[in-house]
C-alpha positions in Angstrom: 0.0 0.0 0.0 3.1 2.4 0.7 4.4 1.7 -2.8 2.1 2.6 -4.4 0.5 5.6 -2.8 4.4 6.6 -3.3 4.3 6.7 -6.8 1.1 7.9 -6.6 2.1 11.8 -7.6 4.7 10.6 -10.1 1.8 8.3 -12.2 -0.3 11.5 -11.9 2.0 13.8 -13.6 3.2 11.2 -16.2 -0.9 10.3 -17.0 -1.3 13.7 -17.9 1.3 13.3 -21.2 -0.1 9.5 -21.9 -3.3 10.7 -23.1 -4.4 8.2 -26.0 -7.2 9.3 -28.6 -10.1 6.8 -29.5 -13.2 4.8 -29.2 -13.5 1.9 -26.9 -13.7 -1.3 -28.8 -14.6 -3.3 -25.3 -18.2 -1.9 -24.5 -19.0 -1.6 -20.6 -22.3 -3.4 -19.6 -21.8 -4.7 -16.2 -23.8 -7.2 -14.7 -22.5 -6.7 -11.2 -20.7 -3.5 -9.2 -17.8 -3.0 -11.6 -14.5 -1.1 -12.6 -13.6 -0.1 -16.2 -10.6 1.5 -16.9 -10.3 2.7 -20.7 -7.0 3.4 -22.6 -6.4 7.0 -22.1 -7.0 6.6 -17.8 -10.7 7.0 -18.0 -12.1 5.2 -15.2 -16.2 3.6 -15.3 -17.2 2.4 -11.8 -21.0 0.8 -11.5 -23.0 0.3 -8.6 -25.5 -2.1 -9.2 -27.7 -2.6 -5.7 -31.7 -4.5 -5.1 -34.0 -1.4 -5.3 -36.8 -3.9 -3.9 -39.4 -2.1 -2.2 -42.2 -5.0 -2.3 -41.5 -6.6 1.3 -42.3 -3.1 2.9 -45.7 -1.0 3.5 -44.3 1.9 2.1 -42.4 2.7 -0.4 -38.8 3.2 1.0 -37.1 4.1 -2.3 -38.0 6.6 -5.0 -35.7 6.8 -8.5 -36.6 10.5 -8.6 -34.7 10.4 -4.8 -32.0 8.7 -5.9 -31.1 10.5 -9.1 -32.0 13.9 -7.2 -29.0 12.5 -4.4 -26.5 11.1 -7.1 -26.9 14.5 -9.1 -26.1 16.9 -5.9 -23.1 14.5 -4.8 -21.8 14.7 -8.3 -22.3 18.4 -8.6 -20.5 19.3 -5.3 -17.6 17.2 -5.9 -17.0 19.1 -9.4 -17.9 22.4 -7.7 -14.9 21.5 -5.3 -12.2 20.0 -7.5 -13.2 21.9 -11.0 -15.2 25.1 -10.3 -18.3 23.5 -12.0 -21.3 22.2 -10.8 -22.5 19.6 -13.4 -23.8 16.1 -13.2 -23.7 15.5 -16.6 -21.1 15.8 -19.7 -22.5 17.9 -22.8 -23.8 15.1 -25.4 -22.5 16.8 -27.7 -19.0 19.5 -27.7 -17.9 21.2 -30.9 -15.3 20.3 -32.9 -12.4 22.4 -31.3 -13.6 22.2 -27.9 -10.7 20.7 -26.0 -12.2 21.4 -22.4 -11.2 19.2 -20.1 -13.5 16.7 -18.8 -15.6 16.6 -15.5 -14.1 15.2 -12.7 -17.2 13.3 -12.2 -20.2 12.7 -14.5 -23.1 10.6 -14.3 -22.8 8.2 -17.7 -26.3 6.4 -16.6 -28.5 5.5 -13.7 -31.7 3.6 -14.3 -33.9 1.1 -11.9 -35.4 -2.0 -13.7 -37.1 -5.1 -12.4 -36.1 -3.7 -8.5 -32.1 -3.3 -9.6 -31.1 0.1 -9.9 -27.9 0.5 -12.2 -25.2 3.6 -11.7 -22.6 3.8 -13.8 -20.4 7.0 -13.2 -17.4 8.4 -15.3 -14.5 9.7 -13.5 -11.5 11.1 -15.5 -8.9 9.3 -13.4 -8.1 6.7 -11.3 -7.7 9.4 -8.4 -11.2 11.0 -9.2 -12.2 7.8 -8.4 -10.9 7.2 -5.7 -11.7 11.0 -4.3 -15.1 10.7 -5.0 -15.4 6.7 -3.1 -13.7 6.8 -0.7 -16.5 6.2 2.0 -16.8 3.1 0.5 -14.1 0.5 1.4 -14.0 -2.0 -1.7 -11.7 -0.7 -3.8 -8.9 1.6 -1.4 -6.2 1.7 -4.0 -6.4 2.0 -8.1 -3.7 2.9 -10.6 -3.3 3.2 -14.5 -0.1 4.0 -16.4 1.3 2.9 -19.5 4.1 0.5 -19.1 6.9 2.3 -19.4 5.1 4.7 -17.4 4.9 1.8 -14.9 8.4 0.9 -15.5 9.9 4.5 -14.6 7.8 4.3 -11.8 9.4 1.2 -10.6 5.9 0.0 -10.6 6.0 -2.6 -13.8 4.9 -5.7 -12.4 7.5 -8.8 -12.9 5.5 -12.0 -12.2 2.4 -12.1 -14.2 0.3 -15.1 -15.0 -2.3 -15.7 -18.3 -5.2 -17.4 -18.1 -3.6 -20.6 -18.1 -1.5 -19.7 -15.2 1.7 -19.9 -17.2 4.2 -17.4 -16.6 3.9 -14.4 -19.2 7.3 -13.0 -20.4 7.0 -8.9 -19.6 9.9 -7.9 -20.1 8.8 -7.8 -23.6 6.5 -5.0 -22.8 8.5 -3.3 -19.9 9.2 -0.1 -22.4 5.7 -0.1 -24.3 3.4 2.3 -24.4 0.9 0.1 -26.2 0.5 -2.1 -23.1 -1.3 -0.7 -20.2 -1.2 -1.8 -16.1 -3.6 -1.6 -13.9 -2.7 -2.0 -10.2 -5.3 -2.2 -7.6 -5.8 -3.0 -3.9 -9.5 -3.8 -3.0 -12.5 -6.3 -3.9 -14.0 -5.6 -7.2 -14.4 -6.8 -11.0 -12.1 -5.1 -13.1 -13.0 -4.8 -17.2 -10.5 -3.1 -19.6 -10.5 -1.8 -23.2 -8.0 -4.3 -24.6 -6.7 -7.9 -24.2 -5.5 -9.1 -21.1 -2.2 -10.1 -21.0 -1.5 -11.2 -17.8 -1.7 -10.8 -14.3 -1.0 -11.2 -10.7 -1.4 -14.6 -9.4 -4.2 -14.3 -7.1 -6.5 -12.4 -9.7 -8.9 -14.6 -11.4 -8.8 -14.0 -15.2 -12.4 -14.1 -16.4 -12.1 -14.0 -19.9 -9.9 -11.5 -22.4 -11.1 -8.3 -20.6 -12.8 -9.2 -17.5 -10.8 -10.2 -14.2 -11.8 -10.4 -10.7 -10.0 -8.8 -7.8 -9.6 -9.8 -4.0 -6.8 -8.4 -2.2 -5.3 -6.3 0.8 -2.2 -5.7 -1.3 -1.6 -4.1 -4.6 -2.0 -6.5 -7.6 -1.8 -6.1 -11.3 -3.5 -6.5 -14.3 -1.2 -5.9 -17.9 -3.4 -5.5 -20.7 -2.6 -4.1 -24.4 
């Protein structure tokens, strides 16, 4: 936890010149409470929680409540960190608008058959974890490139692919085509690309999707 809160400032500062244009090619449609981290840093976290209000005389839960409360806790973190009180990104910005984005923005948030669904945008991993952090799942999460990673003595040595056989990194140590993900916490991690490897005790899903259960940092090398 020390390392990498350490190297914290020093991923910060190098995410800001590893910017990388383009769509996502690996759509986001989570089925359970989810990360997503995207090429360029973008983060996607989803809430997905019972919004059941048939065992109870009266109703406890209102969508209209809940999309009111989301809204103003979005609006005063941006107020705060940016100087703008929005919830939402404009859906559409002009050609030459190179504004940066919100902190936080609210991507969707709908309740269907008693499941309400909130996916929320957060331009970097430490938006992210700004804006969570009363919740204790996820307490660490960090993107660079890898030879952002590597400079940050942060490149990951042992990795495994979803055969468990050992994955050569070195091969990708000075690449910035090949992303890492590092994270200390409890959650489902999905990236935009192919996973290549990672740490032992993460359970590779399938090509994007791994799952995460650990006190300590561990990695997930994807390209």
């Amino acid at each position: 936890m020390n390392r990498l809160k350490k190297a914290a400032r020093l991923l910060a500062a190098l995410l800001m010149i590893a910017m990388i244009a383009g769509c996502s090619s690996v759509k986001f449609e989570p089925t359970v409470s989810s990360i997503y981290v995207d090429k360029d840093g973008t983060v996607f976290g989803a809430d997905i929680e019972s919004f059941d209000n048939s065992s109870f005389t009266e109703e406890r839960y209102k969508e209209e409540d809940l999309k009111a409360f989301v809204e103003d806790e979005v609006k005063a973190y941006n107020q705060e960190k940016a100087g703008i009180a929005e919830a939402y990104e404009p859906e559409e910005k002009e050609k030459n608008d190179d504004s940066e984005p919100l902190p936080v923005s609210i991507s969707s948030l709908t309740v269907e058959e008693n499941t309400a669904k909130l996916i929320l945008k957060y331009a970097n991993c430490d938006d992210y974890l700004a804006f969570t952090k009363a919740d204790d799942t996820v307490t660490g999460i960090l993107f660079a490139n890898a030879a952002q990673a590597s400079e940050a003595d942060l490149f990951p040595a042992d990795l495994v692919d979803a055969k468990g056989q050992a994955v050569d990194t070195a091969k990708y140590a000075g690449s910035d085509k090949a992303f890492v993900v590092s994270v200390i916490g409890t959650t489902q991690l999905i990236v935009n690309g192919k996973i290549i490897g990672a740490s032992g005790s993460v359970e590779i899903v399938d090509d994007h999707t791994a799952n995460i259960n650990s006190e300590e940092a561990v990695s997930v090398l994807f390209k």
